[in-house]
C-alpha positions as CSV (number, residue, x, y, z in Angstrom):
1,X,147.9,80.9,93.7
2,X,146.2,83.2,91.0
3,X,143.1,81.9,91.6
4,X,143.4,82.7,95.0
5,X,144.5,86.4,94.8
6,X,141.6,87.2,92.3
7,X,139.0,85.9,94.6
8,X,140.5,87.4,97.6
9,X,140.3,90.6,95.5
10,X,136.7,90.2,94.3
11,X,135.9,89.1,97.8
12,X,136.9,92.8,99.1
13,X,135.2,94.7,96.1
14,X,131.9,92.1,97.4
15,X,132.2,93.5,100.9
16,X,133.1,96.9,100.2
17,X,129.6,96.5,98.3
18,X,127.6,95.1,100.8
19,X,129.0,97.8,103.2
20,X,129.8,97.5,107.4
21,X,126.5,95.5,107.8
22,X,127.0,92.4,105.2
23,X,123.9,93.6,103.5
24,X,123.3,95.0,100.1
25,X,121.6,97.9,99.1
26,X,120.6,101.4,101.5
27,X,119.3,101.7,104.9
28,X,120.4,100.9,108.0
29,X,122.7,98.2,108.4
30,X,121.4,95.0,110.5
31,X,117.7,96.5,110.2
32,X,115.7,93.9,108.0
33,X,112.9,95.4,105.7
34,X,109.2,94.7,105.9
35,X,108.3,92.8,103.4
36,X,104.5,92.8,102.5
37,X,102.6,89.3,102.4
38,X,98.9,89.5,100.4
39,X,96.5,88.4,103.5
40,X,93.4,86.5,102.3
41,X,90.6,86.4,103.8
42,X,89.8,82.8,105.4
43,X,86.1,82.5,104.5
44,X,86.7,83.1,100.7
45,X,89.2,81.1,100.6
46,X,87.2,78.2,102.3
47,X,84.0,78.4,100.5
48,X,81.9,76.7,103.1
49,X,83.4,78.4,106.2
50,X,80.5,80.2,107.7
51,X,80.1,83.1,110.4
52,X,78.2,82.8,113.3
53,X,77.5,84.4,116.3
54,X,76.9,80.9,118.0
55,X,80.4,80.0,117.4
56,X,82.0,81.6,120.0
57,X,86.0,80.4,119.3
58,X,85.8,81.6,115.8
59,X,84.9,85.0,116.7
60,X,87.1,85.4,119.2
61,X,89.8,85.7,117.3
62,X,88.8,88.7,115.7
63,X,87.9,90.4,119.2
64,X,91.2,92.1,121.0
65,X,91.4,91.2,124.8
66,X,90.2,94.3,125.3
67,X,86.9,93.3,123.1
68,X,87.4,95.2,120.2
69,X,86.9,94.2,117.0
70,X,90.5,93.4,114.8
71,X,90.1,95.9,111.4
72,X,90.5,94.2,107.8
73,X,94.4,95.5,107.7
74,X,95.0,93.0,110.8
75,X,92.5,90.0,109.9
76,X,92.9,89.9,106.3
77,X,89.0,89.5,105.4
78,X,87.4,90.8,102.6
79,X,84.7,93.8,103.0
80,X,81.8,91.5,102.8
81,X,82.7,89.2,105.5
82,X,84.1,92.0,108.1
83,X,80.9,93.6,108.0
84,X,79.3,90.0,108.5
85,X,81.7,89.6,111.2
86,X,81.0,92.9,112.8
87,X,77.2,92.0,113.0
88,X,78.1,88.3,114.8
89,X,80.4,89.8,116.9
90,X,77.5,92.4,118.0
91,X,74.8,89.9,117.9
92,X,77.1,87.4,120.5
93,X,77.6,90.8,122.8
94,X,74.0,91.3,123.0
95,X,73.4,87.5,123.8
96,X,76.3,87.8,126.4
97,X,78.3,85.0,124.6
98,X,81.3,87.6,124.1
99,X,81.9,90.7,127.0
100,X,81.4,94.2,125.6
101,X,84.9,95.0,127.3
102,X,87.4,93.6,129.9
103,X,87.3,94.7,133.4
104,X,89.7,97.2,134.0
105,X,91.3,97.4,137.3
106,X,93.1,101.0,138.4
């Protein structure tokens, strides 16, 4: 019956902790944190990944729908390979494989 009590207890002084939200620590209650995950880039990674302009699936997943091209904080690549990126994207524009933009409709 001891036993009980004390845990009891040591369950409040937990809780009182954690505070109304169950959580420890500051901030917001119920609001998770960001937590930052290292993005790599795909083509170092995989050493005999190329980019080219004739592949049109791979580089369209670095365009937005709009046809812009994703920046390094979204992608993950290194500086070497979004600039190489950059150029295939451009060269599959000028070669019409990729649209320079989406139609907009008003």
């Amino acid at each position: 019956m001891a036993e009980e009590i004390e845990n009891h207890y040591m369950m409040e002084e937990e809780y009182e902790a954690r505070g109304p939200g169950g959580r420890r620590g500051r901030g917001r209650p119920g609001v998770r944190k960001f937590v930052h995950r290292p993005k790599m880039c795909t083509f170092c990674v995989e050493k005999n990944a190329r980019i080219d302009y004739k592949q049109v699936d791979l580089i369209r997943r670095y365009v937005t729908e709009r046809g812009k091209i994703r920046p390094r904080r979204q992608t993950g690549m290194c500086a070497k390979h979004q600039r190489s990126m950059a150029t295939a994207i451009k060269r599959a524009r000028h070669l019409a494989l990729l649209p320079y933009s989406t139609s907009v409709s008003r």
